[in-house]
C-alpha positions as CSV (number, residue, x, y, z in Angstrom):
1,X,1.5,-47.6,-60.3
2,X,2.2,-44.8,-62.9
3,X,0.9,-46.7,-65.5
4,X,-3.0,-46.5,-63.4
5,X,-2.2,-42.6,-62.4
6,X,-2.1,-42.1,-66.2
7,X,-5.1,-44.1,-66.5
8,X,-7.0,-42.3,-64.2
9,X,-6.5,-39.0,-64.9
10,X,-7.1,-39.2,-68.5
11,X,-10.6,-40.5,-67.8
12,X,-11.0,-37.4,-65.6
13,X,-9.8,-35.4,-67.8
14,X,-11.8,-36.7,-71.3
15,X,-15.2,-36.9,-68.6
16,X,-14.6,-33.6,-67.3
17,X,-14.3,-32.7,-71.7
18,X,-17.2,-34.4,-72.3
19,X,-19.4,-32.9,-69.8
20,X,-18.8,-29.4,-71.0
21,X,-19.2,-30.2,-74.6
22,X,-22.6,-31.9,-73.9
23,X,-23.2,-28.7,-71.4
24,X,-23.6,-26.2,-74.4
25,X,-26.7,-25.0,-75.8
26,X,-27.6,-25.4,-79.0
27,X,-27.0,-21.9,-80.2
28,X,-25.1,-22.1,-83.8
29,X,-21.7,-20.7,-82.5
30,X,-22.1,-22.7,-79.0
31,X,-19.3,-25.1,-79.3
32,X,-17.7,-24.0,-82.0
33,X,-14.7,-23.4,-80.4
34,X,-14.6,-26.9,-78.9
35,X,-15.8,-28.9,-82.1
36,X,-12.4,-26.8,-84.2
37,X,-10.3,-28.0,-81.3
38,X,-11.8,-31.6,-81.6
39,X,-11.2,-31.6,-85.4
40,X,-7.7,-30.3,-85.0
41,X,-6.9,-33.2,-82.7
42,X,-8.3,-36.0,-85.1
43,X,-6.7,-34.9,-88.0
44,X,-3.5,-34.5,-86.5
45,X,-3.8,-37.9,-85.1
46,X,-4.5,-39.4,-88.1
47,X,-1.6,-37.2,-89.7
48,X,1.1,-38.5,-86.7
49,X,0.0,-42.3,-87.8
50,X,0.4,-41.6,-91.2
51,X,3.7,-40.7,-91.1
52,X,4.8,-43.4,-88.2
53,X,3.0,-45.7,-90.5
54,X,4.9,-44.4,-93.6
55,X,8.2,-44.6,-91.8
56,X,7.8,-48.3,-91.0
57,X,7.2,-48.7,-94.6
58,X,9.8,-46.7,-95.7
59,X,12.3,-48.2,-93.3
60,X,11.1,-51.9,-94.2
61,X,11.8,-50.9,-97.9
62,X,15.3,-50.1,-97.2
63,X,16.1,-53.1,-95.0
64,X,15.0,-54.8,-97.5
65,X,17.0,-53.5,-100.8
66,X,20.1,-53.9,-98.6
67,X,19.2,-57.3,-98.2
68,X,18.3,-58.2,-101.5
69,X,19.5,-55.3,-104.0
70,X,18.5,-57.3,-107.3
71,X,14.5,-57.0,-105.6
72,X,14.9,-53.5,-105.4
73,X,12.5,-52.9,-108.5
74,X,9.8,-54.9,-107.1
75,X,10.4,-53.2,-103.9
76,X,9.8,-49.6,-105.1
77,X,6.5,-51.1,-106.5
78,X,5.1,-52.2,-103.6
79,X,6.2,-49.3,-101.5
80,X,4.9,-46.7,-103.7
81,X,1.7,-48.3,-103.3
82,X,1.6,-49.0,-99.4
83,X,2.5,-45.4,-99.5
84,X,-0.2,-44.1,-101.8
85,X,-2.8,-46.4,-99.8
86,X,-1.6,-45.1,-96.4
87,X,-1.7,-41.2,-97.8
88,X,-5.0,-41.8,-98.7
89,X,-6.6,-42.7,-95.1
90,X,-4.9,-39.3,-94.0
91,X,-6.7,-37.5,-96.9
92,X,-10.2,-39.7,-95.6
93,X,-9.8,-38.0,-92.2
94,X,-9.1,-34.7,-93.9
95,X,-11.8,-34.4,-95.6
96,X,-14.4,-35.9,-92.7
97,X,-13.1,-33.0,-90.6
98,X,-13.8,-30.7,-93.3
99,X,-17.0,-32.0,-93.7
100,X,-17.9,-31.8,-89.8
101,X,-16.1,-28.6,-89.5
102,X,-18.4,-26.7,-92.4
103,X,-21.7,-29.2,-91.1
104,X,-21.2,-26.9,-87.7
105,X,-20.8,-23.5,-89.5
């Protein structure tokens, strides 16, 4: 039963968003506020799976040098790499809400 309350209200809440962000004219400042807010939100979404995803990775790395300590070199490779790949998306989603941030200036 909690689990369709939660539902429910975030649709009412991301239609009731919606509606006003669709409401404002298209002055240049109109919806500025809202659009920073917007970009704010993505990239610290894509900032809070970043690190859970380079935590896992991390993590996984460790578990497995204490399971195997002579693999540890080929271990750090891979990591690094899964790390550098993962940093990367977060950088992508930086840089598109740059973009879209200076687009609505």
């Amino acid at each position: 039963m909690r689990k369709v309350f939660l539902i429910t209200l975030n649709t009412l809440v991301f239609l009731s968003v919606a509606a006003m962000a669709f409401a404002a004219d298209g002055g240049m400042d109109a919806g500025f506020g809202l659009a920073a807010a917007g970009l704010a939100i993505g990239i610290g979404i894509a900032a809070a799976g970043g690190g859970c995803g380079q935590g896992m990775a991390i993590r996984a790395a460790c578990e497995g040098t204490a399971r195997n300590p002579d693999a540890s070199g080929k271990i750090s490779q891979s990591l690094i790499l899964g790390l550098a790949f993962i940093e990367s998306l977060v950088i992508y989603a930086l840089l598109v809400c740059l973009i879209l941030l200076f687009v609505k200036m």
